[in-house]
C-alpha positions as CSV (number, residue, x, y, z in Angstrom):
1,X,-11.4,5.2,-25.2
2,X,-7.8,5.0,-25.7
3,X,-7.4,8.9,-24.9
4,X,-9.5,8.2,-21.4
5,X,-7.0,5.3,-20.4
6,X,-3.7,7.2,-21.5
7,X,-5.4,10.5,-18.5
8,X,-6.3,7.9,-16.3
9,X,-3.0,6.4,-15.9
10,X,-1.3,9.9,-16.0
11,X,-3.7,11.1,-13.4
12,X,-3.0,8.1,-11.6
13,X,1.2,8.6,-11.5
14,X,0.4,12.4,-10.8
15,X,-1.5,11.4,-7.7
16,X,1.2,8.7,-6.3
17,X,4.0,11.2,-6.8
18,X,2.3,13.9,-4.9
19,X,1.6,10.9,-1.9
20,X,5.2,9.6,-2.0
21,X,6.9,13.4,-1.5
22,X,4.1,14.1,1.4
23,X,4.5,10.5,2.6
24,X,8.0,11.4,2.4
25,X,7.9,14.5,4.2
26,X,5.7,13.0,7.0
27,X,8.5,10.4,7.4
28,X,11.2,12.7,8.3
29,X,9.7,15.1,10.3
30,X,8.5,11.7,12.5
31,X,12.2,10.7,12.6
32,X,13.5,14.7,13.6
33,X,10.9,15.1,16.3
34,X,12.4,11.3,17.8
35,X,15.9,12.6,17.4
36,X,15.2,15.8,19.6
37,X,13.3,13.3,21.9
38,X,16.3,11.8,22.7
39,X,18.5,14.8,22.3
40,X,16.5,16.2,25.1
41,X,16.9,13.5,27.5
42,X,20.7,13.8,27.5
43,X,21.8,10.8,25.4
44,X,25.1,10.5,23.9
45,X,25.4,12.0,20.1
46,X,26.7,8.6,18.6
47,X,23.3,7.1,19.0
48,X,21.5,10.6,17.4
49,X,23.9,10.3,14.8
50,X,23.2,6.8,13.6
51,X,19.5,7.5,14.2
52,X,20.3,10.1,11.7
53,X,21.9,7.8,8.9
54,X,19.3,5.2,9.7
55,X,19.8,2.1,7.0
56,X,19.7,2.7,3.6
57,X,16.5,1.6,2.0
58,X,16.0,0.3,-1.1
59,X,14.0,2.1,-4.2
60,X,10.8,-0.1,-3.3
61,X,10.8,1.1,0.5
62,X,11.4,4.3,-0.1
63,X,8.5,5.1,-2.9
64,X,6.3,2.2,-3.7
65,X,5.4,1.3,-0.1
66,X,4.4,5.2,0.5
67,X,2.5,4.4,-3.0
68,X,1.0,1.9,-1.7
69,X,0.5,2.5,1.6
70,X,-1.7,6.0,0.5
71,X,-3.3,4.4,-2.1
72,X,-4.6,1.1,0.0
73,X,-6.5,3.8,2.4
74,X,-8.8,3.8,-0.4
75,X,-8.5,0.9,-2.7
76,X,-8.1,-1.6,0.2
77,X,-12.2,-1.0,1.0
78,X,-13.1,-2.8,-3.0
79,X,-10.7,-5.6,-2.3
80,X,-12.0,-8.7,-1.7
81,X,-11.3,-10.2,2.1
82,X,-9.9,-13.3,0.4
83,X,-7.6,-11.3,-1.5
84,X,-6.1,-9.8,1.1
85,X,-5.9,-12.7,3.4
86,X,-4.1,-15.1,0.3
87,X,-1.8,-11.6,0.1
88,X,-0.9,-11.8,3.6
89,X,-0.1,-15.6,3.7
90,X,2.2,-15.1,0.6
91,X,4.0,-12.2,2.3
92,X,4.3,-13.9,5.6
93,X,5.7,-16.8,3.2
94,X,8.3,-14.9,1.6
95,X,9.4,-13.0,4.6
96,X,8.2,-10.0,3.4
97,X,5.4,-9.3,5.8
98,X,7.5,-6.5,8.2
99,X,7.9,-5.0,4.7
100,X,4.4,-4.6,3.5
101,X,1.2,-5.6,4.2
102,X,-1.5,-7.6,2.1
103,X,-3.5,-4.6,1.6
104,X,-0.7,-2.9,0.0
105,X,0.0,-5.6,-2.2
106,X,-3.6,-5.7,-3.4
107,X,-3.2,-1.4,-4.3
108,X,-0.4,-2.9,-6.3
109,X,-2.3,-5.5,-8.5
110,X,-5.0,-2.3,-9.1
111,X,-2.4,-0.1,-9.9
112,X,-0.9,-2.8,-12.6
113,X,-4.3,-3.7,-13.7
114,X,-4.8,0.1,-15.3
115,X,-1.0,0.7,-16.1
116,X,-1.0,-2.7,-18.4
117,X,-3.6,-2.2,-20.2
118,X,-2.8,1.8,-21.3
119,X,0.8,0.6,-21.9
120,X,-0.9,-1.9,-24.4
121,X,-3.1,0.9,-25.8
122,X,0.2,3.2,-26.3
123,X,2.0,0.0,-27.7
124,X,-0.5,-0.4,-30.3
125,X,-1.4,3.3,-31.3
126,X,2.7,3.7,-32.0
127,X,4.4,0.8,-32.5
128,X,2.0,-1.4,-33.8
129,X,-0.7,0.3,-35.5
130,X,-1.3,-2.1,-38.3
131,X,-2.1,-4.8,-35.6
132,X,-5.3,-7.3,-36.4
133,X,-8.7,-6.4,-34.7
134,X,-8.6,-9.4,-32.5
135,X,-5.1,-9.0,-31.5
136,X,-5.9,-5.4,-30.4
137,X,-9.2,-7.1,-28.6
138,X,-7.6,-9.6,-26.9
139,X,-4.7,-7.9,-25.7
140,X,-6.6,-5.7,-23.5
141,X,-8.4,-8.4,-20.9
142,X,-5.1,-10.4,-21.4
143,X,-2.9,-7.1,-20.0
144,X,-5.6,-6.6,-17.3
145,X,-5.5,-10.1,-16.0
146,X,-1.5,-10.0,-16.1
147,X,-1.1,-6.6,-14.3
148,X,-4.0,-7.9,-11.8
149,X,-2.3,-10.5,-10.8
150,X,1.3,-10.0,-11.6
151,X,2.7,-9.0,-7.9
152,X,1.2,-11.9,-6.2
153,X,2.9,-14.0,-9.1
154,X,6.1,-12.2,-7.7
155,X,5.9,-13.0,-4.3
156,X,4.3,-16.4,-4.6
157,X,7.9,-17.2,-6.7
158,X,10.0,-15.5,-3.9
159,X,7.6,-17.1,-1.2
160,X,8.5,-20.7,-3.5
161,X,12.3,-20.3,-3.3
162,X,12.3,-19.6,0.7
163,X,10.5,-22.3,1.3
164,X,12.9,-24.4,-0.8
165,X,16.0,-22.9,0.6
166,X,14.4,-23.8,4.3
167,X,13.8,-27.8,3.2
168,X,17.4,-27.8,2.5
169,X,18.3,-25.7,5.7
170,X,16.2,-27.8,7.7
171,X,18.1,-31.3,8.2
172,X,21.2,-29.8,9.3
173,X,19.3,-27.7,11.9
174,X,17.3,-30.4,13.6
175,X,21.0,-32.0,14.3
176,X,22.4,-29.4,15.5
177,X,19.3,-28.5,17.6
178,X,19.7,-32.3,18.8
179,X,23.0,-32.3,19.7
180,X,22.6,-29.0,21.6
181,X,19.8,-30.5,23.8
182,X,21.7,-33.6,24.1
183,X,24.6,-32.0,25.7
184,X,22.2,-30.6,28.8
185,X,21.4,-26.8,26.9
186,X,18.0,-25.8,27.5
187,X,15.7,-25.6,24.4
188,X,15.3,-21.9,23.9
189,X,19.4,-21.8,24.0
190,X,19.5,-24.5,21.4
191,X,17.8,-22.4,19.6
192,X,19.5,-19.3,20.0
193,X,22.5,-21.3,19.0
194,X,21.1,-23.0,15.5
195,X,19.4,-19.4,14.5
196,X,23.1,-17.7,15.4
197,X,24.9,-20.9,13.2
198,X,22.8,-20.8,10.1
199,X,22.4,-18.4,7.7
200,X,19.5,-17.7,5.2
201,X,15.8,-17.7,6.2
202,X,15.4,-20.6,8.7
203,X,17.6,-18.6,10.5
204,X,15.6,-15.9,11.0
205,X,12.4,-17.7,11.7
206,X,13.5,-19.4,14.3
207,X,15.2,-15.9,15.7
208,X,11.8,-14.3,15.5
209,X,10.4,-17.5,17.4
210,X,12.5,-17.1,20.2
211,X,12.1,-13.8,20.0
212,X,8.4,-14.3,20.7
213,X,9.0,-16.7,23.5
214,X,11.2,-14.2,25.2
215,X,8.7,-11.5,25.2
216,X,6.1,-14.2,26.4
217,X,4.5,-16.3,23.8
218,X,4.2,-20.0,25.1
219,X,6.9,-22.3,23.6
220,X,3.9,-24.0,22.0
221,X,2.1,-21.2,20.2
222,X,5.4,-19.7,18.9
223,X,6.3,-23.1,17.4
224,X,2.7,-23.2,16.4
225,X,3.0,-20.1,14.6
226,X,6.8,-20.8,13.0
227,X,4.5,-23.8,11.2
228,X,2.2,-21.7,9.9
229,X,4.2,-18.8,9.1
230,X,6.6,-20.6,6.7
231,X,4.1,-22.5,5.3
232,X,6.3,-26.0,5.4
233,X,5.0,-28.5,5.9
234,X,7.6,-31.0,7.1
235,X,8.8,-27.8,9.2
236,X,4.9,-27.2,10.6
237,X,5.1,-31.4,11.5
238,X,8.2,-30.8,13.4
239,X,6.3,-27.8,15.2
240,X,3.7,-29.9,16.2
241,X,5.7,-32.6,17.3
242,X,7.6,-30.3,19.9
243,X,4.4,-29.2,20.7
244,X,3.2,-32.2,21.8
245,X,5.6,-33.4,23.6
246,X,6.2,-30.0,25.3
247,X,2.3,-30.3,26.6
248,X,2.5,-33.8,27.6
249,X,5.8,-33.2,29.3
250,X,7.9,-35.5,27.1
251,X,11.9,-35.8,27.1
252,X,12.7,-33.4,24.0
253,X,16.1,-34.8,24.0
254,X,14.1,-37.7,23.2
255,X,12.2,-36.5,20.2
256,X,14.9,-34.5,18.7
257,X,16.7,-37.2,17.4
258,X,13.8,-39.2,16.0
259,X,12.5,-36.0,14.0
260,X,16.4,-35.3,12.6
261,X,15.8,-38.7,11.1
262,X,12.8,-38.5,9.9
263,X,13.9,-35.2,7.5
264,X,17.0,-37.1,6.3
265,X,15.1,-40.0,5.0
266,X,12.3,-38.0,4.1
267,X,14.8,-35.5,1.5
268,X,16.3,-38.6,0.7
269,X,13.3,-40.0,-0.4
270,X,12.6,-36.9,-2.4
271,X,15.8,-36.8,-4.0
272,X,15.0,-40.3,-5.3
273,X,12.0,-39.1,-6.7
274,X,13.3,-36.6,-8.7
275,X,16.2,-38.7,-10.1
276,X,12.8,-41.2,-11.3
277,X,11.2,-38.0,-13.2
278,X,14.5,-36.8,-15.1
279,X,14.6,-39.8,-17.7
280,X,10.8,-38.5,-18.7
281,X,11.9,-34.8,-18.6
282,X,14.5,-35.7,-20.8
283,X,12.1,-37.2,-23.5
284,X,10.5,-33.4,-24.0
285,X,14.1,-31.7,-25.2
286,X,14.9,-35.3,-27.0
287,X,11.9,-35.2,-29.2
288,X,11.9,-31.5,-29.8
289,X,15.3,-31.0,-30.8
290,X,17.7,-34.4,-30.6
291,X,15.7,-36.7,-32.8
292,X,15.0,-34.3,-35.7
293,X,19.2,-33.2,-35.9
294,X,19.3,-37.0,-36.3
295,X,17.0,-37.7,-38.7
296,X,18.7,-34.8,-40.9
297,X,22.1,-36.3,-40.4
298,X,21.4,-39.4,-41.7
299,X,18.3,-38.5,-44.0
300,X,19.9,-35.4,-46.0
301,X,22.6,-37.9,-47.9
302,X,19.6,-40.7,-48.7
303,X,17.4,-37.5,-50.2
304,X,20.7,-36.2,-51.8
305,X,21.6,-39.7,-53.6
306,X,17.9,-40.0,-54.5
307,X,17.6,-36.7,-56.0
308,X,20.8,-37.7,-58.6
309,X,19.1,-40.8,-59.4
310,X,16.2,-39.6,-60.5
């Protein structure tokens, strides 16, 4: 059994090597056929030459989304629908969804889900072979379930610090988005100014909402969509909100200011909260290693003087 898993796995590698050097190859013979394309309609070589450079991708671009990408072709028809669509929300959640899609995520969690479990099987047959029966049982379905779900765990924590770093983001915006409407800027310009003035990944959703708007999305949808997207939810109220009022032909300049309030009190409130959980946080590391230090301190000379007594 162990022998079948160890040529599975290697057959596996040998078959995503192969795909990444022809997925390679494929790649650049796209990108030389543009660059004549453009060489032969006379543009200007400083254009061809950073078409040439292109940016410089990282390790995961450049050979585990062409892994992927071959492999989902077949793996993605035994996923489940569900799978893929939770995949695709997690991606979009963690800004990763221009990088890779949920199918390819999915051709991950196989891939780890045959990798784990014949890196157990090698762990055990060399490094542990004296290991109990039940320990050598157990440690398959338990590598299996890990390596199954593993990458979505990975993106689901990424997707959990964006949204985090856009709560804190978001305050800040909604004033400056208020004053900018305030001062007689249209609404699309306010935000072209807030996406331009702050950094990180509110930032960029809001770029990519007006980007949408530009090319002809309704205001509405596009904040719609900015709601969803994120996946936060005092960011999908505020959507809604200028949504609403956008419809019914309300005064934004208005609104603006009421919904800037409403996040301040609202992270306030939150703030609070948390300060109210850290006294019964504290308890856990106070029981666990505080209290006993004590009790030896004050213990160890009463057992000591004891002991001589006796």
């Amino acid at each position: 059994m162990e022998m079948i898993l160890i040529a599975l796995c290697l057959g596996g590698a040998g078959y995503m090597l192969i795909g990444s050097f022809t997925s390679s190859s494929q790649t650049s013979s796209v990108y030389a056929q543009r660059i004549k394309k453009v060489a032969a309609a006379g543009a200007s070589q400083i254009p061809i030459a950073q078409l040439k450079k292109g940016k410089k991708k990282s390790f995961f671009e450049r050979v585990l989304v062409p892994f992927s990408e071959n492999l989902s072709k077949v793996l993605g028809k035994y996923t489940p629908a569900n799978m893929i669509q939770e995949a695709n929300k997690l991606l979009e959640e963690a800004g990763m969804g221009h990088v890779i899609t949920g199918v390819q995520l999915t051709s991950f969690c196989w891939i780890l889900a045959v990798i784990l479990p014949v890196a157990f099987s090698l762990y055990i047959e060399y490094a542990k072979p004296n290991i109990s029966p039940m320990m050598r049982l157990g440690g398959y379905p338990i590598s299996l379930m890990l390596g199954f779900r593993l990458p979505m765990i990975i993106i689901a924590g990424k997707s959990k610090k964006r949204k985090e770093q856009i709560v804190k983001s978001l305050p800040f915006a909604m004033d400056l988005l208020s004053i900018s409407v305030q001062a007689g800027m249209g609404f699309e310009g306010a935000i072209s100014i807030v996406s331009e003035r702050l950094p990180g990944p509110l930032g960029e959703e809001l770029q990519r909402a007006l980007s949408e708007i530009r090319l002809g999305k309704p205001r509405t949808r596009a904040l719609l969509d900015l709601g969803v997207r994120t996946g936060v939810e005092e960011l999908r109220r505020f959507s809604n909100a200028i949504a609403f009022v956008t419809e019914m032909g309300g005064n934004l300049s208005q609104i603006l200011p009421v919904q800037a309030e409403g996040m301040r009190i609202a992270r306030r409130q939150a703030a609070e909260e948390q300060a109210m959980k850290a006294p019964v946080k504290m308890m856990i590391p106070l029981v666990l290693f505080i209290f006993p230090a004590i009790g030896i301190v004050i213990m160890t000379p009463a057992a000591i003087s004891m002991m001589e007594n006796l």
